[in-house]
N, C-alpha and C positions, 0 to 999 in steps of 0.2 A: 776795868770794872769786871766782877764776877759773876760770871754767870751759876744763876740759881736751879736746880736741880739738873739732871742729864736724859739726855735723847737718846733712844736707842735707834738702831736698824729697824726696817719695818720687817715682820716675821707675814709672809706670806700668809700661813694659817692662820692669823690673827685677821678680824673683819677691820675694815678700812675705815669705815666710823669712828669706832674707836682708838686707833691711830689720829687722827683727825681729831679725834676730840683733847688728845693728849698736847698733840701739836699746837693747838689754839691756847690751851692754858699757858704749856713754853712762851710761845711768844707773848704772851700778858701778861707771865712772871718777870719777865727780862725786857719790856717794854718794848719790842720789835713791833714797829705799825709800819713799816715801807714794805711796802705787796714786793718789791724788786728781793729785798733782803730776806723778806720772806719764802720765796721763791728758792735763793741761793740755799737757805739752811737747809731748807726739805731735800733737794737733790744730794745735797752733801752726805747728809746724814741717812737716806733712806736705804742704801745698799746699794750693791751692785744689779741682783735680782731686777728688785723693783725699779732702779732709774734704766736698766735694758728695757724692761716693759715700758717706762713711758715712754722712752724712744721709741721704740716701734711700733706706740701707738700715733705716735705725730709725725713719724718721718715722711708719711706716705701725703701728708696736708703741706708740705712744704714746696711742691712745683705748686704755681697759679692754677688757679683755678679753671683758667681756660688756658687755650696754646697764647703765645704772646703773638701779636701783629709782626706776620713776616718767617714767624719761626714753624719749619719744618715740623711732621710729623715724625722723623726719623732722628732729628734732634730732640723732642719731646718727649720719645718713648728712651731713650739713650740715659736721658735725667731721667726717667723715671726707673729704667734699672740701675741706676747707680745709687737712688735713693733708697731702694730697697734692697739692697744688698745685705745689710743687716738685716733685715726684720723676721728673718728665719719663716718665711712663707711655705717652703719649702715647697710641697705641691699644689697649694692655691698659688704661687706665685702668680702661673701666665693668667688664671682667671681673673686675680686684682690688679694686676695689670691690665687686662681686658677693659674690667669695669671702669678703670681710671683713665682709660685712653677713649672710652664712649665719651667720659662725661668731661674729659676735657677737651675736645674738639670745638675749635671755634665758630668753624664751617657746618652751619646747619642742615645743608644739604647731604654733606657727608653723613651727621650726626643721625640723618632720618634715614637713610641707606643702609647702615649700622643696626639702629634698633629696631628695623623692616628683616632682619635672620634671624628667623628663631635659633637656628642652631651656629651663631656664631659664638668661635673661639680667637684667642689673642691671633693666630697668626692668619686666619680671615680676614680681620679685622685688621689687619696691618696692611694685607694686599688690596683692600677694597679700598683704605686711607691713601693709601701710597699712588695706587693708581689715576684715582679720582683729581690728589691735588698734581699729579702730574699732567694727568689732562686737563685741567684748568690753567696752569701755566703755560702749556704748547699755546690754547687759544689765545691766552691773553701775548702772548710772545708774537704771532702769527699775525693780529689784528695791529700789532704792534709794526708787522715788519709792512702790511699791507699800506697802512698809515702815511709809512716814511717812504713807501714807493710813488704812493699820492704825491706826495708833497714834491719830490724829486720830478716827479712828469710836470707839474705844473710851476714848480718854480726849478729851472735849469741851473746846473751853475757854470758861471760865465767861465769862459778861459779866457789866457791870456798867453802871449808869449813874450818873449825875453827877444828885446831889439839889443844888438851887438854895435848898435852907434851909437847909444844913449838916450834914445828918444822915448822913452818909457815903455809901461805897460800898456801893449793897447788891446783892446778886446779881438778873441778868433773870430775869424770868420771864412765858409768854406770859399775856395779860388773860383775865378771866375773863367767858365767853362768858352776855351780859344773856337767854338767848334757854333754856339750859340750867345752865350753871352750871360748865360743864369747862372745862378750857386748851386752849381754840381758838378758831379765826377765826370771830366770829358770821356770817359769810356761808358759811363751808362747815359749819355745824350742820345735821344732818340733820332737828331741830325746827324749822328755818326757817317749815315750814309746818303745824307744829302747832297741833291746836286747845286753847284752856287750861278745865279744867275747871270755874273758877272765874269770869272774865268772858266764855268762851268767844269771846275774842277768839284770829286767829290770831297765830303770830311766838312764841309764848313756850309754855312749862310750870308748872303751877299753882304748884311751890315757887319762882319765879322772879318770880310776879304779883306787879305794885305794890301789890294790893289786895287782898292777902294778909295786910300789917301791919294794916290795922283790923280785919280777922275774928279776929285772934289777940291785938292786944293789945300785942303787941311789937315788939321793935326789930328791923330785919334786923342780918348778921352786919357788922363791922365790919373791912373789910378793909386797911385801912393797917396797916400789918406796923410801923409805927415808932409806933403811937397811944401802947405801953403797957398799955391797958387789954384788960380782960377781955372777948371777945366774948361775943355772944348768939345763938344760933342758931332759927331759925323750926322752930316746931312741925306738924311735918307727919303724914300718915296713914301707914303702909307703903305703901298702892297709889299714893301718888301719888307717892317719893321712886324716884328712877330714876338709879341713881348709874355711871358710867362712866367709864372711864381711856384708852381707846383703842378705836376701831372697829377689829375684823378682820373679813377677808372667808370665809366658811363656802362653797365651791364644791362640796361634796360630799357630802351627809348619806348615804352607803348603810349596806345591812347588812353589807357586805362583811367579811370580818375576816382580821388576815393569820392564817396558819397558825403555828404555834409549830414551832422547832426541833429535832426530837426524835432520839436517837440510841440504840442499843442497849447497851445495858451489862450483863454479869454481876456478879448481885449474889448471892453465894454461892452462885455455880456456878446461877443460876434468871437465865435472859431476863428481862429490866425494862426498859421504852421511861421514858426520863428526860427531860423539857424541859430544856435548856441557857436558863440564866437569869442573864445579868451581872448581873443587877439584882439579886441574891439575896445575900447575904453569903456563907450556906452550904448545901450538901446535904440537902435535908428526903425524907423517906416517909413518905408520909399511914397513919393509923392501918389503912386495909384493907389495905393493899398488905403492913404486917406482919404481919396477922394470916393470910394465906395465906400468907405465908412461912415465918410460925411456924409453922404445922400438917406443914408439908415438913421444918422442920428444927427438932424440938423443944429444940432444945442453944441455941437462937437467944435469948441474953438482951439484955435492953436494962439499961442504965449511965445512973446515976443522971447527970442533966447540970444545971448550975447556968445555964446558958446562957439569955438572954430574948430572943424575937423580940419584934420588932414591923413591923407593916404599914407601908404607905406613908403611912397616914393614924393612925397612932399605937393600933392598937387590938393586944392585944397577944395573940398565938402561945399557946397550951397546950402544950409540951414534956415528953413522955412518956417520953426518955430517948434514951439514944444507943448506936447499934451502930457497934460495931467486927467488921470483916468483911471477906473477900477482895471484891473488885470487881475486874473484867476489864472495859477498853474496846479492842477490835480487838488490838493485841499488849504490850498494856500491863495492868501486873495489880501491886497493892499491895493493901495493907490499909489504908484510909480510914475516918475516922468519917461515919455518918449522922443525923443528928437524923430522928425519930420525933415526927410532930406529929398533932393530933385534926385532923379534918376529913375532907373527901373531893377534896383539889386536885389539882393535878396531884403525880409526883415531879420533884422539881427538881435538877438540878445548881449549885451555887451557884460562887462565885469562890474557895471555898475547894479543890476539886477543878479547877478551870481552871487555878490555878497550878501545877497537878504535871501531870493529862492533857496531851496534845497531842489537840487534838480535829481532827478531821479538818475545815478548812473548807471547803473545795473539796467533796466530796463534801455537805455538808451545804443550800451555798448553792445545787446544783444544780437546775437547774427539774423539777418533779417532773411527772408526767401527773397532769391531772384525773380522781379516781374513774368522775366522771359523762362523761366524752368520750368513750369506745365506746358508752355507752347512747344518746347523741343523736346520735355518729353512723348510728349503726343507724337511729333513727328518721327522719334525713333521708334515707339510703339508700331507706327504705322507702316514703316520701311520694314522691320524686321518681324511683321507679324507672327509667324511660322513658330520664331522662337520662344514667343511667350504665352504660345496657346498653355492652358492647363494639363490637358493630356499627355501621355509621353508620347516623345519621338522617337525617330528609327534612323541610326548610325548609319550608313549609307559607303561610308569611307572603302577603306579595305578591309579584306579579312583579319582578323588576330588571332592566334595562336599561343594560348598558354602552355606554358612547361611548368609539369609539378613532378616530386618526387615519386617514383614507384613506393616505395615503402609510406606514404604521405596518407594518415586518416582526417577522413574529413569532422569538421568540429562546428558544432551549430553552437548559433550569435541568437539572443535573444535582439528581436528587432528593435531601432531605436523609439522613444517613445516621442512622440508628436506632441510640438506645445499647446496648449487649448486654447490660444488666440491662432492659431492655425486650423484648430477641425470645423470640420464643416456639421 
């Protein structure tokens, strides 16, 4: 089919409208309505001029818009000089570069670092990227490696060794020390130089003596884990069997004891100092503490409770019953149950009242004054009066003798000034 009149080149100095308007009747002469075909015929026919120009008006739109997930800044800026390689920037080059490496960082953080210099240039601008995502991967690398050190302390991997008579793989485990009987090194055994009660030779302990089997009779224990049979263990005294899993080191035996937690609470409108105790499931008042409450408030019943304590060591709670009762801690105030137990312990707040109180920790953890520190200060005030008088004292010691230079001018110190919660 013919096509009906002809398209020139577009002439720079001719306005772009008017081209455009020429163009629009072509393809309505010639029946072209696909935008695709459309498209082709304008680049075809516009010159070389003009389709250089629209290249390097769109080269520079062709990376994403942002860096892609994962992808380098030194990979991003790489494509973006290869993209403009053509666009004849010539001296704005680094600055559109610049401005296209702001605005396509994905990293916010970096992105506001960047647009916080006034006077950045492209290769600023490359060192503060470069740096930044550098150190964002050391940490994340690091939290990475800290991670898998975790994991390796608490989950071990097992060993194994290779049995040469077939018997499989069976799990390591350290040898059993000739000298005591634990799993460790017979040269770091602290019996190394023990004496044995039985050949009173040194290096060993009496349930360990070779010469232990003919005073008893029997067989020692038989330790290959793959025999089968049934071991036999040596008969020993109580004082002699000294059984251990691990040394620790004890650096401190005092009498010292921490203080307990203690916080004020109303318990039916009456002051009551409570120990705060996570360890505790729930809320207990020792038998006196209700029977002075009861005498204040004879209305005060106690609720039959089906409820069982037990100790840490399993011995088990007398439960006398349970009050239900106003309780006030600082501006909080509910009706909470208490368990009523025999004994004389402390009261305790348990975790059953933590979940609803907001306890004050800050005030709680605060360093408190020692009872006893005005009384020993008084008594060192006292002992060493002399030294604390206000007035000055008089050195007493020996003579001193300074040495200064002959040539040496002397040079005046304005005095220091005195704070005004010190003048009198």
């Amino acid at each position: 089919m013919a096509n009906h009149g002809k398209l020139e080149e577009y002439d720079l100095q001719e306005e772009w409208s008017q081209y455009i308007e020429r163009l629009e009747f072509y393809f309505e002469t010639n029946g072209v309505d696909d935008e695709d075909k459309q498209r082709a015929i304008l680049l075809s026919v516009c010159g070389s001029k003009t389709y250089k120009l629209i290249r390097n008006l769109i080269t520079p739109r062709k990376p994403s818009e942002k860096t892609k997930p994962g992808e380098s800044i030194a990979s991003y800026v790489a494509e973006l000089r290869s993209l403009s390689e053509h666009c004849d920037f010539k001296s704005t080059l680094e600055e559109m570069l610049r401005d296209r490496l702001v605005c396509g960082i994905n990293d916010e953080q970096v992105q506001r670092r960047l647009l916080a210099d006034s006077s950045l240039d492209f290769k600023k601008a490359m060192k503060i990227a470069t740096s930044m995502e550098t150190a964002v991967k050391n940490a994340r690398d690091l939290t990475r490696q800290m991670a898998n050190a975790n994991i390796n302390t608490e989950k071990p991997a097992t060993l194994h060794r290779v049995d040469n008579q077939g018997q499989g793989n069976q799990p390591w485990s350290k040898p059993e020390c000739g000298r005591f009987g634990g799993k460790h090194d017979p040269q770091q055994c602290k019996f190394r130089d023990a004496e044995c009660f039985l050949c009173h030779k040194k290096g060993h302990i009496a349930r360990k003596c070779r010469s232990n089997t003919k005073a008893t009779g029997k067989h020692q224990r038989n330790d290959n884990p793959n025999s089968g049979t049934s071991s036999n263990y040596l008969n020993m005294k109580d004082d002699e069997i000294e059984e251990e899993d691990d040394n620790y080191g004890i650096y401190s035996l005092g009498k010292g004891q921490a203080e307990p937690y203690v916080v004020d609470v109303l318990v039916s409108n009456e002051s009551l100092k409570m120990e705060v105790d996570t360890g505790a499931a729930v809320s207990v008042m020792n038998e006196d503490t209700y029977t002075l409450l009861k005498k204040k408030h004879p209305n005060l019943e106690l609720k039959e409770s089906k409820v069982r304590l037990n100790t840490y060591t399993g011995e088990q709670v007398k439960v006398l019953g349970q009050l239900e009762t106003s309780v006030k801690y600082e501006d909080q105030e509910d009706v909470w149950p208490l368990l009523v137990i025999t004994g004389k312990g402390p009261n305790l707040i348990g975790r059953n009242w933590l979940q609803k109180i907001k306890i004050n920790w800050k005030n709680l953890f605060q360093l408190k004054e020692d009872k006893n520190t005005s009384v020993k200060v008084n008594k060192l005030l006292e002992k060493y009066e002399k030294v604390f008088h206000e007035e000055l004292g008089t050195f007493s010691g020996p003579k001193a003798k300074i040495y200064v230079a002959e040539d040496a001018s002397p040079k005046y110190y304005k005095a220091r000034p005195v704070p005004y919660a010190l003048r009198e």
